[in-house]
C-alpha positions as CSV (number, residue, x, y, z in Angstrom):
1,X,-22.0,-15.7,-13.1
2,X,-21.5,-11.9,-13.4
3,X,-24.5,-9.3,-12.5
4,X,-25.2,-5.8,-12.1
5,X,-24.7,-4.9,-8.0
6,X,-28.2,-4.3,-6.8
7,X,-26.9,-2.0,-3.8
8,X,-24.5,0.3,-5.6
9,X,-25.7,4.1,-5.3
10,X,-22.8,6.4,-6.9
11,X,-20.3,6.2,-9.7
12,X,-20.8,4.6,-13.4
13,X,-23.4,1.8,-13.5
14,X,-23.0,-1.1,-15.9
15,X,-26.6,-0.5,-17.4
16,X,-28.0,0.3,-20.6
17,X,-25.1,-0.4,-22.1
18,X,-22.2,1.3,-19.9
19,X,-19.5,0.6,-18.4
20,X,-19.2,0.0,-14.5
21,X,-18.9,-2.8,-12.1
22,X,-19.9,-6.5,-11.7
23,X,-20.4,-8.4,-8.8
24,X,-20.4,-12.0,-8.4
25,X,-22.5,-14.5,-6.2
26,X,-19.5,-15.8,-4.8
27,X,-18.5,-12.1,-2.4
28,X,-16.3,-10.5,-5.2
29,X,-16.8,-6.9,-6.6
30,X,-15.6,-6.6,-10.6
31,X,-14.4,-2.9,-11.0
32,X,-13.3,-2.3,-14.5
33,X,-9.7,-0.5,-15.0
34,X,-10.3,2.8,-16.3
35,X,-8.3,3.5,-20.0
36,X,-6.8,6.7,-18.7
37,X,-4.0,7.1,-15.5
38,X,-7.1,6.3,-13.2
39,X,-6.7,2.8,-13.1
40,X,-3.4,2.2,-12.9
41,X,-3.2,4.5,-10.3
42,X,-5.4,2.3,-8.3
43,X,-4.0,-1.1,-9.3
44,X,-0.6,0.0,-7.9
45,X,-2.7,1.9,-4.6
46,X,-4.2,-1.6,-4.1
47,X,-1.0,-3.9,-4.9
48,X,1.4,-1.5,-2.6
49,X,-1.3,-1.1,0.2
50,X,-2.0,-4.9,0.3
51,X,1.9,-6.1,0.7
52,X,2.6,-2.7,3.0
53,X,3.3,-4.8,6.7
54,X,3.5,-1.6,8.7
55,X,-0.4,-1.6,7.8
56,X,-2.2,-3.1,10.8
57,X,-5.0,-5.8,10.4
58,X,-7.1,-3.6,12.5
59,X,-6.4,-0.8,10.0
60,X,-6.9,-3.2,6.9
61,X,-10.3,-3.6,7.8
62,X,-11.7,-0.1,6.8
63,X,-10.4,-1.1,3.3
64,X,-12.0,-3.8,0.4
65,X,-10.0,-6.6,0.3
66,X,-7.9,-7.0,-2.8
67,X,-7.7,-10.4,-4.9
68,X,-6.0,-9.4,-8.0
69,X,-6.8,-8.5,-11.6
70,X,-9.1,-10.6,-13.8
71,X,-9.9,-9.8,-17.5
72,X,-13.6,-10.5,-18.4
73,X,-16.2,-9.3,-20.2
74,X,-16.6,-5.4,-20.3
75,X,-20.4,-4.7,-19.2
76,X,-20.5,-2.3,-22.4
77,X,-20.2,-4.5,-24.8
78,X,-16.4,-3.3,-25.8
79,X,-14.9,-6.5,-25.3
80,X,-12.4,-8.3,-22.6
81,X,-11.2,-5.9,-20.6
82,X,-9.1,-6.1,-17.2
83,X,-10.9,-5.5,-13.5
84,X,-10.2,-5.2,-10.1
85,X,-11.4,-7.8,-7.9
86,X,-12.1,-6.5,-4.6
87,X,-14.5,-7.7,-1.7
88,X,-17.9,-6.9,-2.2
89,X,-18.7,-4.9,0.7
90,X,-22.5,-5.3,0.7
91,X,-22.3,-9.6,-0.3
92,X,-25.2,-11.5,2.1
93,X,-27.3,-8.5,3.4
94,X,-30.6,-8.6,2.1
95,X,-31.7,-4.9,2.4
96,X,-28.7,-2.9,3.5
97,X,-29.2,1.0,4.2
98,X,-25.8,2.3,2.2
99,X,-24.5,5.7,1.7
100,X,-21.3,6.9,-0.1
101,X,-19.6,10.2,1.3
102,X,-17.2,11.9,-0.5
103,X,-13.9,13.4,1.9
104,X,-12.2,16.4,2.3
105,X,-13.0,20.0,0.9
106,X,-10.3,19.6,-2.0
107,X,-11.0,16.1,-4.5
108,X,-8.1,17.3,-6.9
109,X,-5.0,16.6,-6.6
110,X,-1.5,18.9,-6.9
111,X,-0.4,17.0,-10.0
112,X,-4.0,17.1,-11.5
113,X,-4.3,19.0,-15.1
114,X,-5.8,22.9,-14.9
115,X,-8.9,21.4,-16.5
116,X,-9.4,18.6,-13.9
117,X,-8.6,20.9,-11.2
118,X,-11.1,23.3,-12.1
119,X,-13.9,20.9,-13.3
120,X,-13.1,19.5,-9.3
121,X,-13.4,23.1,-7.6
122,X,-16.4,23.9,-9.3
123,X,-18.2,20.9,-8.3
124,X,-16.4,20.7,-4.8
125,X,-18.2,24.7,-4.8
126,X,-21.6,23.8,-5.9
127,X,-21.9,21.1,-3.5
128,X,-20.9,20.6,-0.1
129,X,-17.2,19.5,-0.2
130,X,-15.9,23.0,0.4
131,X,-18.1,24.1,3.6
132,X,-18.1,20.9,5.2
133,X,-15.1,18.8,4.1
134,X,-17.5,15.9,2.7
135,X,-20.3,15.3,0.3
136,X,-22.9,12.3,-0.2
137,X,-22.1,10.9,-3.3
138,X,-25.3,8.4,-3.2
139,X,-27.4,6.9,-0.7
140,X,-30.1,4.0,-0.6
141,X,-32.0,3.7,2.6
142,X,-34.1,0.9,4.0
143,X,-37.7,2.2,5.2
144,X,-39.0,-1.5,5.5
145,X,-41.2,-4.2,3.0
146,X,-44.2,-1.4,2.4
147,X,-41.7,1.9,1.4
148,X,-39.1,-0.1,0.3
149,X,-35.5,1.8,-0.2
150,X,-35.3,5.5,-0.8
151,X,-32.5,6.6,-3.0
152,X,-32.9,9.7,-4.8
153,X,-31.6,10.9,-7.8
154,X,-28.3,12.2,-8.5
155,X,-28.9,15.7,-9.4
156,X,-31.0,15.4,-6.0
157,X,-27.8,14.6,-4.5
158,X,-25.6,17.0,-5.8
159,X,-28.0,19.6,-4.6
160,X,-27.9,19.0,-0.9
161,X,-27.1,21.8,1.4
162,X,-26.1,21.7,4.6
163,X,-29.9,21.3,6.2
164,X,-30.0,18.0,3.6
165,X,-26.6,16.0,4.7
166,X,-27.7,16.4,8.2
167,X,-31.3,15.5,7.3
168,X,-30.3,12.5,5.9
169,X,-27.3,11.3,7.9
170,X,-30.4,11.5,10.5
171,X,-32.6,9.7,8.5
172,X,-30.0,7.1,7.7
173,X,-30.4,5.4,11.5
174,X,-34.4,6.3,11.6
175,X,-37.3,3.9,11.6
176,X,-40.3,6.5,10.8
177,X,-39.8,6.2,6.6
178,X,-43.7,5.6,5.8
179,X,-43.1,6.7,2.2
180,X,-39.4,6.0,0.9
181,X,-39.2,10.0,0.3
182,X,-40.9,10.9,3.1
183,X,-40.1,14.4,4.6
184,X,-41.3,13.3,8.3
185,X,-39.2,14.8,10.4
186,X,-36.5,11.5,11.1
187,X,-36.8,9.9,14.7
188,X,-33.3,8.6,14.9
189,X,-34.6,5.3,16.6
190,X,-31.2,3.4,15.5
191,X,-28.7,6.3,16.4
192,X,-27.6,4.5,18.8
193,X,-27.4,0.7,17.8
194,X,-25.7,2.3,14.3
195,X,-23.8,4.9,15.1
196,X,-23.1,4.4,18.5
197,X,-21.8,1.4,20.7
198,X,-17.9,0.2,21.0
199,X,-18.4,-1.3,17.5
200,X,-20.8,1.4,15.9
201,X,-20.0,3.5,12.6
202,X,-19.2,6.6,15.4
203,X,-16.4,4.4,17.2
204,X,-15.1,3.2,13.2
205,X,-14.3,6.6,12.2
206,X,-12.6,7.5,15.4
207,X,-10.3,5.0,14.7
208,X,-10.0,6.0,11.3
209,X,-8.9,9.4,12.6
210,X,-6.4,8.1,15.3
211,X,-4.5,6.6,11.9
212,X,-4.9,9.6,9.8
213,X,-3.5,11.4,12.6
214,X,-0.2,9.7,12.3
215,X,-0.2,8.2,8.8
216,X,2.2,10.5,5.9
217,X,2.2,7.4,3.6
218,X,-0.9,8.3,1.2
219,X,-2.7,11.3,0.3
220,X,-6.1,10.3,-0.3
221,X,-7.8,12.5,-2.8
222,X,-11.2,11.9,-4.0
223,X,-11.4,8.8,-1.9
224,X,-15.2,7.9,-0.2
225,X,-16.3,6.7,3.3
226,X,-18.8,4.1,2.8
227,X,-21.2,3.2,5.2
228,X,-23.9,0.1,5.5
229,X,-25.9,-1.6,8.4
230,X,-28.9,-4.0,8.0
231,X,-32.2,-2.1,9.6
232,X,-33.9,-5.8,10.1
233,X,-31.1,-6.7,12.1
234,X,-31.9,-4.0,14.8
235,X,-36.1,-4.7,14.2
236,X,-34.7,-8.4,15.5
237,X,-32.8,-7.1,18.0
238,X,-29.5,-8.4,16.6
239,X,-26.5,-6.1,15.9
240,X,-26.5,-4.0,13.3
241,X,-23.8,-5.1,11.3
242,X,-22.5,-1.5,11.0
243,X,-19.3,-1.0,9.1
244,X,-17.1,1.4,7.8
245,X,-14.7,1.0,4.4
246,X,-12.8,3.4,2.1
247,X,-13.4,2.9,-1.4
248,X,-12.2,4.8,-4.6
249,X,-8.4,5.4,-4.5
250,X,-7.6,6.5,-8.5
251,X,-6.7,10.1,-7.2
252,X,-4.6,8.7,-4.3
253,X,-0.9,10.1,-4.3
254,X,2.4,9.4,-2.1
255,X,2.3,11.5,1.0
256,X,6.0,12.0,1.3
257,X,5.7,12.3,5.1
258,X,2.8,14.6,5.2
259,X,-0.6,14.2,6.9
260,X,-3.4,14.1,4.4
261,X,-4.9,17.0,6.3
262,X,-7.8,17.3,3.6
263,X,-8.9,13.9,4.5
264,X,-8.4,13.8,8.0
265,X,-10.4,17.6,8.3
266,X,-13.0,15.9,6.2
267,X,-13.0,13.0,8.5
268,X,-13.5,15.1,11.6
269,X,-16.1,17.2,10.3
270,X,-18.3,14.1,9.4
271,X,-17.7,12.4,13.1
272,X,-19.0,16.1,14.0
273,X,-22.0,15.4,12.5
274,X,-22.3,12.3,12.9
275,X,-21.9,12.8,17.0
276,X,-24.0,15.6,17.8
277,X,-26.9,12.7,16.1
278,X,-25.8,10.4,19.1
279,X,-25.8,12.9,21.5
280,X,-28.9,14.6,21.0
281,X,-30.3,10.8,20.5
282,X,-29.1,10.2,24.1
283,X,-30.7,13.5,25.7
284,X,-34.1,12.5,24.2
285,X,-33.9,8.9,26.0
286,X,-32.4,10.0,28.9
């Protein structure tokens, strides 16, 4: 009943003998509650979140839908142990391009340990969280049946500069992938079915930040932007089935009437980014 998610491209994953998260084949993702602080934190993020009714349905829809707390199995071998059942974001694509950005140029929180916080600003310096406001976590991209999915390696990840996030939120939305790690220049052919449109990733975020704007409820600290489309779906001249969610809310904290501007700068250097891809997309076409 329970397997390993084939799409999953950052945080622990529940092979060899580890701990990490299950998926079902009926649309639920399995997310085992961490023994430390971490996964309380994120039952109670989930359980207020979900019964909040000042949260909009049009909001609601950038998050995983929550359906409780079920104890099963432990992927590690360690026993029963209690999960998060949330929506499985990726259930029925067959070859979904994904990619997991981490937001804002801080991922620690004010109430974090000395140790934590430092062990987060180092990493938040090595990478790009504190020039751009964002990192990639982990990506998996589509190139087609003969290249298959490209999804380098982690410490590949964690060395991306500047030149590489932009070189691969461009390649995320191209078509030209002959090898999966090809270094071809990236043609950007799907900028505008993907990110673009009135219901494109682009058009997602910029509702995002309309909220973010206004929102003092939650701080979100450590907290990803994922992002997924179906390449085929363009090739067939379908939609892409483009969306946007937040996932990963163990660091998230009570905002006491204060915008999370960490986030929300995050957030608007990534639409940046993601936006001068569109536009420069448009000039070629036009």
């Amino acid at each position: 009943m329970f397997k390993v998610p084939d799409h999953q491209v950052a945080g622990h994953e529940a092979r060899d003998g580890k701990l990490g998260p299950l998926v079902d084949d009926l649309g639920c993702f399995y997310k085992p509650l961490q023994d430390d602080d971490r996964g309380s934190k994120e039952l109670a993020f989930y359980t207020k979140f979900s019964s909040m009714p000042e949260i909009t349905s049009h909001i609601r829809r950038f998050f995983p839908t929550f359906h409780g707390v079920q104890t099963l199995a432990a992927s590690d071998g360690s026993g029963p142990r209690p999960h998060l059942v949330l929506q499985d974001v990726v259930f029925g694509r067959v070859n979904p391009s994904v990619v997991d950005i981490k937001i804002g140029s801080r991922t620690w929180y004010p109430q974090a340990s000395e140790d934590y916080v430092n062990r987060c600003l180092k990493k938040d310096r090595e990478t790009t969280s504190l020039l751009l406001g964002f990192r990639i976590s982990g990506l998996k991209i589509y190139g087609g049946d003969r290249s298959g999915f490209w999804k380098p390696e982690k410490k590949v990840v964690q060395s991306f500069t500047l030149q590489d996030v932009r070189f691969v939120l461009r390649k995320f939305v191209s078509c030209n992938l002959e090898t999966p790690d090809s270094v071809t220049d990236p043609d950007c052919s799907f900028a505008s079915a993907v990110y673009g449109g009135t219901g494109g990733i682009l058009s997602q975020l910029l509702e995002l930040k309309e909220w973010f704007e206004d929102q003092t409820m939650f701080h979100f600290n450590s907290c990803s932007v994922l992002m997924v489309y179906e390449k085929e779906s363009v090739l067939r001249g379908e939609t892409s089935g483009a969306e946007v969610k937040l996932i990963d809310f163990a660091h998230v904290t009570e905002g006491d009437g204060v915008i999370d501007h960490n986030f929300l700068g995050g957030l608007c250097s990534l639409i940046k980014f993601i936006s001068d891809i569109v536009n420069d997309t448009e000039k070629c076409w036009n």
